[in-house]
C-alpha positions in Angstrom: 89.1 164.5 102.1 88.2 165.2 105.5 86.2 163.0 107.7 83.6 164.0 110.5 82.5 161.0 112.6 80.4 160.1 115.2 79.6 156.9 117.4 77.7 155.7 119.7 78.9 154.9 123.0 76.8 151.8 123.8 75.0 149.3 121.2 71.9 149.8 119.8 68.8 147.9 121.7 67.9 146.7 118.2 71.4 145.6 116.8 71.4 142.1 116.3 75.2 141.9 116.6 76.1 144.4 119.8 78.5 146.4 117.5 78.0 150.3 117.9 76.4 152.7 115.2 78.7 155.1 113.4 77.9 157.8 111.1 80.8 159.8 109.1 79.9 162.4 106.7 83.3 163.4 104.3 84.0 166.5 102.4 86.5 168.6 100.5 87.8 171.8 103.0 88.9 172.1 106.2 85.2 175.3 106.7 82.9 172.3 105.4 84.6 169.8 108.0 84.1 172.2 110.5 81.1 174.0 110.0 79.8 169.9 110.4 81.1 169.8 113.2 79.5 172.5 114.8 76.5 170.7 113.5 76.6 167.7 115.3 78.5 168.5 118.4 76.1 171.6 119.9 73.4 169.6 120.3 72.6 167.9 123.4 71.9 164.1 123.4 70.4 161.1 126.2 73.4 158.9 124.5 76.6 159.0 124.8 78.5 159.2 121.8 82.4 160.2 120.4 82.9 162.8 118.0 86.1 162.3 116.1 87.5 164.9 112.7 89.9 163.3 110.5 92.7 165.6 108.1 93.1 164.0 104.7 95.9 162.3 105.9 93.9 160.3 107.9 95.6 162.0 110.9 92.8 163.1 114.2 92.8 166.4 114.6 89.6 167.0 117.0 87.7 164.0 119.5 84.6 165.3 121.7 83.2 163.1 124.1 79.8 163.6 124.9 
């Protein structure tokens, strides 16, 4: 499977543990991995976060930094 994920870049003001959010969203072609993200890299956001696509060898193959 491949693997979009995103995290934030500083912890939540209403995390109890200071750990930072994460989101991943996983699917089955290389056009659905990157049609996602398109999805969540083009907008512009007040928090920084990091943008990583996984192969389904686990291997990166794509960080943003935003």
């Amino acid at each position: 499977m491949w693997e979009v994920r995103s995290q934030f870049g500083k912890p939540s003001s209403e995390s109890t543990t200071g750990e930072l959010e994460w989101s991943a969203v996983q699917v089955d072609t290389e056009a659905e991995a990157e049609g996602w993200w398109q999805c969540r890299t083009e907008g512009r956001n007040t928090q920084r976060r990091v943008h990583t696509m996984f192969n389904p060898a686990g291997e990166v193959v794509r960080v943003e930094f935003d």
